[in-house]
C-alpha positions, 0 to 999 in steps of 0.5 A: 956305416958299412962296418956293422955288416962286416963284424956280424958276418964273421964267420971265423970263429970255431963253434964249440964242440959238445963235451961228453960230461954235458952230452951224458947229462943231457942222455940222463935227463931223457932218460928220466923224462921217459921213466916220469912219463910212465915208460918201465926203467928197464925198457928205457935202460935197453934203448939207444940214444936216438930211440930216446929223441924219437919217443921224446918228440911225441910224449903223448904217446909214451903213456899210452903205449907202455 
């Protein structure tokens, strides 16, 4: 009855990790998606990682501030 419960909550296992290949692929695509939504390639070029999450929630804006 009980064992259910107890496989489900091993918390044993590691997770596993972001590889660097996979994590550039992913930065790429932001990217891409920024240029596609209108922003000017060098201005995407100059922006960091996380810049690139922030424009990324709100697309709407993109369009409207370039």
């Amino acid at each position: 009855m009980g064992n259910h419960i107890r496989k489900t909550n091993n918390q044993c296992q590691t997770r596993p990790r972001k590889s660097g290949a996979k994590k550039n692929r992913r930065r790429l695509e932001q990217r891409r998606r920024l240029v596609a939504l209108g922003m000017n390639e060098e201005k995407v070029s100059r922006l960091t990682s996380r810049d690139i999450l922030d424009l990324l929630k709100r697309p709407a804006k993109i369009g409207k501030e370039s």
